[in-house]
C-alpha positions as a Markdown table, in Angstrom:
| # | Residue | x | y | z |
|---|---|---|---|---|
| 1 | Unk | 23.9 | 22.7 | -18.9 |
| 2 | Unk | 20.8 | 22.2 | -20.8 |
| 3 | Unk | 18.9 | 19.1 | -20.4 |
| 4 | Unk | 18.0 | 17.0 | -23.8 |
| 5 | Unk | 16.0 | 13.6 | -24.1 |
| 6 | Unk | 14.3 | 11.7 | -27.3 |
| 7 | Unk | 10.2 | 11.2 | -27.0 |
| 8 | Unk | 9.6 | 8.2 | -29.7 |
| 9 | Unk | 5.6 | 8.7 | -30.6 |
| 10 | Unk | 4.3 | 5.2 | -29.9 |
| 11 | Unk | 2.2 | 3.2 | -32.6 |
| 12 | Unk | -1.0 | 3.9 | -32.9 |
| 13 | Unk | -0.8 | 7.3 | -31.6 |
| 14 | Unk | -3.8 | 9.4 | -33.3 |
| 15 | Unk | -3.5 | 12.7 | -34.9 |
| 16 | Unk | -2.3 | 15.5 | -32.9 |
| 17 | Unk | -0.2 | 18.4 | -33.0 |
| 18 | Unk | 3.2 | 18.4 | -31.6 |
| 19 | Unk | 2.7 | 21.4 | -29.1 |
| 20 | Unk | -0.3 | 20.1 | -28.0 |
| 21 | Unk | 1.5 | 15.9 | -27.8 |
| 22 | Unk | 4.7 | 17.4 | -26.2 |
| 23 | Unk | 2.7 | 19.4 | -23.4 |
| 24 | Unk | 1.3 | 16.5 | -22.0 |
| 25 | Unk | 4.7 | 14.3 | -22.1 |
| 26 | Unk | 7.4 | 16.4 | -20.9 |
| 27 | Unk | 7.3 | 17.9 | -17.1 |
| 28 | Unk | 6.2 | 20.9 | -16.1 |
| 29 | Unk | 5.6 | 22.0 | -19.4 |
| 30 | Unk | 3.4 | 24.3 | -20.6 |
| 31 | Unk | 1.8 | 25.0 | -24.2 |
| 32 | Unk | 3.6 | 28.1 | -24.6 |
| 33 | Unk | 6.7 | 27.6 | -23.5 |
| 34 | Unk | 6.4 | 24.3 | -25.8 |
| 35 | Unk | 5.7 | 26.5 | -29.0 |
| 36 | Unk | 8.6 | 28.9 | -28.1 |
| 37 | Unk | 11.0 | 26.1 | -27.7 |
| 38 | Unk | 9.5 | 24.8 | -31.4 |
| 39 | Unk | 10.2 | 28.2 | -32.7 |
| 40 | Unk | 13.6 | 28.3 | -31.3 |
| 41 | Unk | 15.0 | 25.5 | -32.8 |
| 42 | Unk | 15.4 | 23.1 | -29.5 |
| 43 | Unk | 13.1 | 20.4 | -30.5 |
| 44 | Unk | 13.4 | 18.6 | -34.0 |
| 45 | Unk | 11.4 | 15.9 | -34.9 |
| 46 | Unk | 13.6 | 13.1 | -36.8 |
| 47 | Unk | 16.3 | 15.4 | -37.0 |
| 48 | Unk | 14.5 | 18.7 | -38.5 |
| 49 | Unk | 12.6 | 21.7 | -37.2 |
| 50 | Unk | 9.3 | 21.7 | -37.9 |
| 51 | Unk | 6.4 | 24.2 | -37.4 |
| 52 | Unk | 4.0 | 24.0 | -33.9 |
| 53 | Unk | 1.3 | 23.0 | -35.7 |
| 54 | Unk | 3.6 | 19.5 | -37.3 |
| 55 | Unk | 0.9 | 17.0 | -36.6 |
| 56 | Unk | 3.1 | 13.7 | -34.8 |
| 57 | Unk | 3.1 | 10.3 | -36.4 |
| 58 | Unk | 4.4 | 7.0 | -35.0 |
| 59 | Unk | 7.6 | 6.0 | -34.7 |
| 60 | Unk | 9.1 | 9.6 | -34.9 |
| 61 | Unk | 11.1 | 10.8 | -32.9 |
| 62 | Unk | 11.2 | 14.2 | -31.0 |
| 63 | Unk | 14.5 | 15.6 | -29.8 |
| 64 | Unk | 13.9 | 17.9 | -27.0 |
| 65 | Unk | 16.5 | 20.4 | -25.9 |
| 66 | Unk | 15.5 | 22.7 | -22.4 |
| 67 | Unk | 17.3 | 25.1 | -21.2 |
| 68 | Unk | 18.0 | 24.7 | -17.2 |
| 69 | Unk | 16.0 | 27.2 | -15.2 |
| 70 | Unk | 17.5 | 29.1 | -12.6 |
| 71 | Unk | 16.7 | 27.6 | -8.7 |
| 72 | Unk | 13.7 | 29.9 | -7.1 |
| 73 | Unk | 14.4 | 31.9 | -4.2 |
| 74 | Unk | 12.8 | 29.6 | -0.8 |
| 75 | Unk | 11.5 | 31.1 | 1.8 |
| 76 | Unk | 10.6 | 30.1 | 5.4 |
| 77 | Unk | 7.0 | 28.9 | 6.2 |
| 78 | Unk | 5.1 | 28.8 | 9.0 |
| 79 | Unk | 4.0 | 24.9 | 8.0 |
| 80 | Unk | 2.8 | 22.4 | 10.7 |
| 81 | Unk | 5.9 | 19.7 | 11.0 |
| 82 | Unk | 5.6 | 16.6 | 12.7 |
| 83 | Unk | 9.0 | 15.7 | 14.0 |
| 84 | Unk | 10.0 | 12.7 | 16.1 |
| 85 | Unk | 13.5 | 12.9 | 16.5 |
| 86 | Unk | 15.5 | 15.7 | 16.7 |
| 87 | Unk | 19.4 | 16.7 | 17.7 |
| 88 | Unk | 22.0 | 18.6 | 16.8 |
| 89 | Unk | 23.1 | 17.0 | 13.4 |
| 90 | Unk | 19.8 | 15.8 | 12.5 |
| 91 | Unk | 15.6 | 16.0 | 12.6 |
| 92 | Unk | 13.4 | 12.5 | 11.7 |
| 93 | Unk | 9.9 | 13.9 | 10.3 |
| 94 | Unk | 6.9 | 12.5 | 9.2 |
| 95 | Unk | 6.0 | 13.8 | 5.4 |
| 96 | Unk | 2.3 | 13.7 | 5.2 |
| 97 | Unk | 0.4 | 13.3 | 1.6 |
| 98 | Unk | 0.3 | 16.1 | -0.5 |
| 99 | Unk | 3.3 | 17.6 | 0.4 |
| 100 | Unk | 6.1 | 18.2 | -1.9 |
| 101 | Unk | 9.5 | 17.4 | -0.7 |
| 102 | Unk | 11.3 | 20.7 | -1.7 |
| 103 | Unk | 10.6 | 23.6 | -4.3 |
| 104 | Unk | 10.6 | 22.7 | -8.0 |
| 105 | Unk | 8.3 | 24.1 | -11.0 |
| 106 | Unk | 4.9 | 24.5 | -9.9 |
| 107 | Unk | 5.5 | 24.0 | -6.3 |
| 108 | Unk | 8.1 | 26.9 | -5.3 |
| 109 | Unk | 6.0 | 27.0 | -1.5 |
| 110 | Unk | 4.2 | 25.1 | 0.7 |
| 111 | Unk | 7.2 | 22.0 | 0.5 |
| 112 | Unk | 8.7 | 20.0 | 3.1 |
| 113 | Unk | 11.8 | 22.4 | 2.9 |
| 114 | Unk | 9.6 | 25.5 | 3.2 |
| 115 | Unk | 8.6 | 24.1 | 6.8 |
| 116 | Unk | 12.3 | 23.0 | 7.4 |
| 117 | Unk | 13.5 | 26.6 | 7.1 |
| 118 | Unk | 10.7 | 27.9 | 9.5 |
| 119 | Unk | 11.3 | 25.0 | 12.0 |
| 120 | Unk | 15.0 | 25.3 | 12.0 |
| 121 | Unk | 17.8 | 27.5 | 10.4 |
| 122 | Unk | 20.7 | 25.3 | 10.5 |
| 123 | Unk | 20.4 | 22.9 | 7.3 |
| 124 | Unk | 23.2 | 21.3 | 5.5 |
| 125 | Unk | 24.1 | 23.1 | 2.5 |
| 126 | Unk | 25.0 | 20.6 | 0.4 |
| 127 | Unk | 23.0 | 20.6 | -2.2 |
| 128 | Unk | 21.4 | 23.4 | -4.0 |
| 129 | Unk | 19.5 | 26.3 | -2.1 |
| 130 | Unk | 16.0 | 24.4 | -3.1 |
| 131 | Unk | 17.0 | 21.5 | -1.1 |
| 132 | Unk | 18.5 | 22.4 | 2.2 |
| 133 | Unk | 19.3 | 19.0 | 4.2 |
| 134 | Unk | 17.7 | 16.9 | 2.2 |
| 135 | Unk | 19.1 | 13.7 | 2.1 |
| 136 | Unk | 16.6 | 11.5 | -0.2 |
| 137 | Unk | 12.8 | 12.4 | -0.8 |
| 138 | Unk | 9.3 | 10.8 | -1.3 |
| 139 | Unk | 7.3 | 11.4 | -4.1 |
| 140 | Unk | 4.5 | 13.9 | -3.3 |
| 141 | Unk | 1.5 | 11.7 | -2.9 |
| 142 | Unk | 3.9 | 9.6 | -0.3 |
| 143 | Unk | 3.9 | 9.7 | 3.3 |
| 144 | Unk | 6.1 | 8.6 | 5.6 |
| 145 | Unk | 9.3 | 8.9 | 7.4 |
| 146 | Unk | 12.6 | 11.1 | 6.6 |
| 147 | Unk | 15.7 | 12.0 | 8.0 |
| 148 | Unk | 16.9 | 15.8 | 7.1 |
| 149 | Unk | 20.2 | 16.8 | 8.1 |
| 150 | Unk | 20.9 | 19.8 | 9.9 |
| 151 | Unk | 24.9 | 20.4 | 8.8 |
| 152 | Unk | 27.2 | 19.1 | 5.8 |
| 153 | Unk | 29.0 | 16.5 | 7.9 |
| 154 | Unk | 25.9 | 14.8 | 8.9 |
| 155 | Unk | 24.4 | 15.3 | 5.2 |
| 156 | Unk | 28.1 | 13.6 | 3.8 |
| 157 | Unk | 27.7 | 10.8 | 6.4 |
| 158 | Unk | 23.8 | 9.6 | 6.0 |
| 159 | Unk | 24.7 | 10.5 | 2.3 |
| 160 | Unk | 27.2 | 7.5 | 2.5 |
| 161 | Unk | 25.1 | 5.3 | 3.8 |
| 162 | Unk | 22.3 | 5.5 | 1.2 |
| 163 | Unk | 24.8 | 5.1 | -1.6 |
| 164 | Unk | 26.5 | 2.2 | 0.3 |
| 165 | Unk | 22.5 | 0.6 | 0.8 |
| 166 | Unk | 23.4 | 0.5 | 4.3 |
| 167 | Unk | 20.0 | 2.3 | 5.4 |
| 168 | Unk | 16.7 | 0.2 | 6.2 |
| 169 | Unk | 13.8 | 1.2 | 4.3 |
| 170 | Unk | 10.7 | -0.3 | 4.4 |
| 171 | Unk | 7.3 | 0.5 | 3.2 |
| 172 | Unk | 3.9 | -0.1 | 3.5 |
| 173 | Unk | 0.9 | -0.7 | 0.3 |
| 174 | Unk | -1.8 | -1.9 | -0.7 |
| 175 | Unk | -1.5 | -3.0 | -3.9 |
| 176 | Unk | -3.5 | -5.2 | -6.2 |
| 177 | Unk | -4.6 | -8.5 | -6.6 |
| 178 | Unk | -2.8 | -11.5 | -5.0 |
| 179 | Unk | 1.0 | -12.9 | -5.4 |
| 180 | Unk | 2.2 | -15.9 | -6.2 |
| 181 | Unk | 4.7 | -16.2 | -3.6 |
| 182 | Unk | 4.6 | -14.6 | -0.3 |
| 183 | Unk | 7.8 | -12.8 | -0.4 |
| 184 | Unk | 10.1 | -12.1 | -3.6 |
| 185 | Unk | 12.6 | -9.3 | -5.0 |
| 186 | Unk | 11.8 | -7.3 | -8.5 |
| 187 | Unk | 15.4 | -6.5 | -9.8 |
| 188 | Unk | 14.6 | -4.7 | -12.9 |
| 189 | Unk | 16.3 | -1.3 | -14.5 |
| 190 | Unk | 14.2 | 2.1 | -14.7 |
| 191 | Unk | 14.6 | 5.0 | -16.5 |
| 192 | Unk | 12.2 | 7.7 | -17.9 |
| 193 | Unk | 9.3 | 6.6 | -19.8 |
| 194 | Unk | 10.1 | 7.2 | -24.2 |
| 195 | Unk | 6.8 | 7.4 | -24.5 |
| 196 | Unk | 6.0 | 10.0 | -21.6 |
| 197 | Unk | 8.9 | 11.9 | -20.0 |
| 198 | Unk | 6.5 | 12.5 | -16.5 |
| 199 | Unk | 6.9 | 8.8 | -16.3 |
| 200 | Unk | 9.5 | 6.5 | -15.2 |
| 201 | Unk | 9.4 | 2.6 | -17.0 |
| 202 | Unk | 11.0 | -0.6 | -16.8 |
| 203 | Unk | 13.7 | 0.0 | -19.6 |
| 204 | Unk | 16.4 | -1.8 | -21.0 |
| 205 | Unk | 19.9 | 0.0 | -20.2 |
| 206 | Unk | 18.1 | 1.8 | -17.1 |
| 207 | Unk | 19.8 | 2.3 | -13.8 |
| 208 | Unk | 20.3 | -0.7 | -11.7 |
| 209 | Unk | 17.1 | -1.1 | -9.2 |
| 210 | Unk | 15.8 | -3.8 | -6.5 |
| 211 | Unk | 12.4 | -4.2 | -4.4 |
| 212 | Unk | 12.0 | -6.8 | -2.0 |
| 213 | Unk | 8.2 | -7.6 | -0.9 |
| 214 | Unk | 6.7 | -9.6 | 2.0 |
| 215 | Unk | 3.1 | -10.5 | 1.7 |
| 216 | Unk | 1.7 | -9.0 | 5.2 |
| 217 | Unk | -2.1 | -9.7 | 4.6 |
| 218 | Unk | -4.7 | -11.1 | 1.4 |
| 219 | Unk | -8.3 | -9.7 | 0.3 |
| 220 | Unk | -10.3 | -10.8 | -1.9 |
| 221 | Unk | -8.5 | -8.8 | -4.6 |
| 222 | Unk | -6.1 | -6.7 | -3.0 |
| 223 | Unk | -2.9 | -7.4 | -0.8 |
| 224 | Unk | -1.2 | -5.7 | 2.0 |
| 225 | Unk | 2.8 | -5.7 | 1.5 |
| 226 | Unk | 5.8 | -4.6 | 3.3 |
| 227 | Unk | 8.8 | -3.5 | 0.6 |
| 228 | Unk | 12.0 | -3.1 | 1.6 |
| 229 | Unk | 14.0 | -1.2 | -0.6 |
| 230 | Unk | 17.1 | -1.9 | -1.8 |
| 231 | Unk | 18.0 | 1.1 | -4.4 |
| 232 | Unk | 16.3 | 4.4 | -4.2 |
| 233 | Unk | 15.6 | 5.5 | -7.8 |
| 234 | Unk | 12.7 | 7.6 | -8.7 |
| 235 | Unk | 9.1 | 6.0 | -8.1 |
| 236 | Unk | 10.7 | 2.8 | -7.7 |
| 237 | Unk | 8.0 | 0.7 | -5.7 |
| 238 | Unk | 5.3 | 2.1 | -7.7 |
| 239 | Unk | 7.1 | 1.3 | -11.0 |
| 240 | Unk | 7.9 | -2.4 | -9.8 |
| 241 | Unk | 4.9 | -3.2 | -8.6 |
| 242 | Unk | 3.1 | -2.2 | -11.9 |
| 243 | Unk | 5.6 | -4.3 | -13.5 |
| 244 | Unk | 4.8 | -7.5 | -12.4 |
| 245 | Unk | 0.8 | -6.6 | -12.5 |
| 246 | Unk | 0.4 | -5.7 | -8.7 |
| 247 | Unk | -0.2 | -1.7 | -8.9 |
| 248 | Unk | -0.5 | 0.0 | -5.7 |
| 249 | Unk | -3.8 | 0.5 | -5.2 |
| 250 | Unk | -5.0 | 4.3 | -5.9 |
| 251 | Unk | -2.0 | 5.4 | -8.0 |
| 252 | Unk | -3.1 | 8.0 | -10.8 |
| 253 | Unk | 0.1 | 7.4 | -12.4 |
| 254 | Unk | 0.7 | 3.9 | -12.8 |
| 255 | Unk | -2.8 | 1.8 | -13.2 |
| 256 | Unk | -4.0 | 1.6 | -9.9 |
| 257 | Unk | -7.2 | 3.4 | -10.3 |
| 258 | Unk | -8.3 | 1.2 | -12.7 |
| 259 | Unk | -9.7 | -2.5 | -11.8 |
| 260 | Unk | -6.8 | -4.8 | -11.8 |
| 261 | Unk | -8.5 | -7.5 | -10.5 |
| 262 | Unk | -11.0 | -9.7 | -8.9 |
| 263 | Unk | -14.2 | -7.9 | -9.3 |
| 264 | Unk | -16.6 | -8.9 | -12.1 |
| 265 | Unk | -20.5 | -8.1 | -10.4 |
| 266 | Unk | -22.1 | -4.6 | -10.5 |
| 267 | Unk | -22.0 | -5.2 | -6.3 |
| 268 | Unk | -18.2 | -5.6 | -6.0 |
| 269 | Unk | -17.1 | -2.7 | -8.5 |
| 270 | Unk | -19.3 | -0.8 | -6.6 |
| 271 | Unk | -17.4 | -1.8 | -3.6 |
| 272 | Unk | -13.8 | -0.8 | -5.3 |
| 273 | Unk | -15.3 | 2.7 | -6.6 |
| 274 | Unk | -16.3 | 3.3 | -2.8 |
| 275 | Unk | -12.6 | 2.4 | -1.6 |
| 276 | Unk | -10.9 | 4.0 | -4.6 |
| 277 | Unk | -12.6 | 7.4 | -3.0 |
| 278 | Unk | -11.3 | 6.3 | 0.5 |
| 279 | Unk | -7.9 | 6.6 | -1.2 |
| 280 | Unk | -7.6 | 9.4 | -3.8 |
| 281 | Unk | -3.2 | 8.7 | -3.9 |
| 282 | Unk | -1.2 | 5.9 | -4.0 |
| 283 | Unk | -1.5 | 3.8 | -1.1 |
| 284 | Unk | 2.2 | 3.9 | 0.0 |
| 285 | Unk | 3.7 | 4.7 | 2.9 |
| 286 | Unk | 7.3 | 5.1 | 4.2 |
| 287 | Unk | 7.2 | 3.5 | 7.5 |
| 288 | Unk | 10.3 | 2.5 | 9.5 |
| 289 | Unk | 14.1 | 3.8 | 8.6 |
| 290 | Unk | 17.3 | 2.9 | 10.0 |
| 291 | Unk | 20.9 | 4.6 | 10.1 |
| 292 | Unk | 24.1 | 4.9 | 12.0 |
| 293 | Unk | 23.9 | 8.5 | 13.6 |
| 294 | Unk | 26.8 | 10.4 | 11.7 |
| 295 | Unk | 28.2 | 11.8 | 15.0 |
| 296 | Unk | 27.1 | 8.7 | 17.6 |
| 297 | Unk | 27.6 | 6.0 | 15.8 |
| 298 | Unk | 24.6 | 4.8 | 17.5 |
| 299 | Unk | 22.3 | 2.9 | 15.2 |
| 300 | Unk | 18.8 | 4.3 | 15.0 |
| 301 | Unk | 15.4 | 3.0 | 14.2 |
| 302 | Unk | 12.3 | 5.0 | 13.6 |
| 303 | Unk | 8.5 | 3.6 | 12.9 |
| 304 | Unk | 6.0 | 5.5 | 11.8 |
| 305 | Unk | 2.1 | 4.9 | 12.2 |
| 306 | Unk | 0.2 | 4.5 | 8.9 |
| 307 | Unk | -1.7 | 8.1 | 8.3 |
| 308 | Unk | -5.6 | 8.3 | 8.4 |
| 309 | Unk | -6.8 | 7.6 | 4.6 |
| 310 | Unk | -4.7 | 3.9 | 4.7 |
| 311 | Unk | -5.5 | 2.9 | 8.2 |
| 312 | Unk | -9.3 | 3.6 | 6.9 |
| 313 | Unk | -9.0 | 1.7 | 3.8 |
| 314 | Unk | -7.9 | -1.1 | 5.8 |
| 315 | Unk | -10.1 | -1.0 | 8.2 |
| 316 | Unk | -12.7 | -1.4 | 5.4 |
| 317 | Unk | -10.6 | -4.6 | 4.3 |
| 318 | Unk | -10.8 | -6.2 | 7.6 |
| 319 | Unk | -7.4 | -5.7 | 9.0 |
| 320 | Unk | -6.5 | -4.6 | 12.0 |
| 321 | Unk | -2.5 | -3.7 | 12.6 |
């Protein structure tokens, strides 16, 4: 089935060509596949085709139309894995930054699954053959903790318990600026960006998502927070936290590498430049889950330790875990 959207061009949007506007707001897309789309017929622009070169204007809007591409062939990788739990239904591994979760356009090696099929040749097969035993992911620039499962019942069971919200989730970032209370829950539907299809928004009609927050730590402009998650949809945390003007500090994606607040001398931007090169991602961190083994029925805990570039960062802070 081919996947179709609407991109509305926001107001005040300057001059620009569509093929050039729609390459930098629809994923994985590249210029010339844009322009052979155009030519094609699958995008229209307030309901008609229009040439490549159809210079955008606010308020219209771009109906896209792409065809779905066929899944890559995955292949087994001799990638280091860091696993803490492993049996015969299931493995716990750390994820560290960087790594993509499993193969998709412009990352068809070098994933978490790539080192899943080296490490291990029994996955569930439930899903597609990009994603063998994978149960839920973290977004790229993510580390932290996951469970894979190593044959269909186990992938059915943990499955159940995610869509249930039975499984403990909690995370760890640094985010900015301080909250007004020191725990609190963001319930507030996302969905994908109009204005930028790589992006997920807080939109009206989205699906159904909640964040709770604990306040672990304060800075001087920055906070430490534990989240516990209580819905899984794409880039959640990162999305809510923007939302109510707390972005996790570092994020390319949403704010965080921009000054959010506190700083106003020459002396303490300086100081946030410094730690914004400490931490090149989104400081965010996956660090405990919780499940009922599918076979067991014994309920299982895992904590992770917080990787190198966020314990660093908070050293610099003044915290000590």
């Amino acid at each position: 089935m081919p996947q179709e959207f609407d991109i509305v061009v926001p107001a005040g949007k300057k001059k620009e060509r569509l093929d050039v506007f729609l390459t930098h707001h629809v994923e994985n897309a590249t210029r010339t596949k844009v322009q052979a789309a155009i030519r094609a017929g699958m995008v229209l622009v307030d309901g008609n085709a229009v040439r490549v070169s159809h210079t955008v204007a606010p308020g219209e809007v771009i109906h896209v139309t792409l065809p779905k591409p066929p899944p890559p062939d995955v292949t087994a990788e001799p990638i280091p894995l860091s696993v803490v739990h492993e049996d015969q239904d299931l493995l716990v591994v750390i994820k560290p930054a960087g790594m993509v979760t499993h193969p998709a356009y412009g990352n068809y090696t070098g994933t978490l699954v790539n080192a899943l099929l080296y490490h291990c040749a029994n996955l569930s097969a439930v899903n597609d053959s990009t994603r063998p035993g994978i149960v839920h992911r973290l977004d790229k620039d993510t580390s932290g903790v996951m469970v894979v499962a190593k044959n269909d019942a186990a992938h059915a069971h943990l499955a159940r318990q995610f869509a249930r919200r039975t499984i403990i989730r909690e995370y760890w970032a640094v985010v900015w600026g301080r909250f007004a209370s020191r725990t609190g829950v963001i319930d507030a539907a996302l969905g994908r960006s109009k204005a930028d299809r790589k992006m997920m928004a807080v939109v009206a009609g989205g699906k159904h998502a909640v964040t709770g927050y604990a306040v672990l730590e304060e800075f001087p402009y920055l906070s430490l927070v534990r989240l516990k998650l209580q819905t899984g949809r794409t880039h959640q945390i990162r999305v809510h936290l923007a939302h109510i003007g707390h972005p996790v500090f570092g994020d390319p994606t949403y704010h965080g590498r921009r000054i959010n607040a506190g700083p106003g001398t020459p002396r303490q931007k300086a100081e946030i430049q410094d730690l914004l090169a400490l931490m090149p991602r989104q400081a965010l961190h996956a660090k405990t889950i919780g499940f009922i083994h599918p076979a067991t029925g014994e309920r299982m805990f895992f904590d992770s330790e917080l990787p190198e570039d966020m314990r660093i960062l908070l050293e610099q802070l003044g915290f000590r875990e």
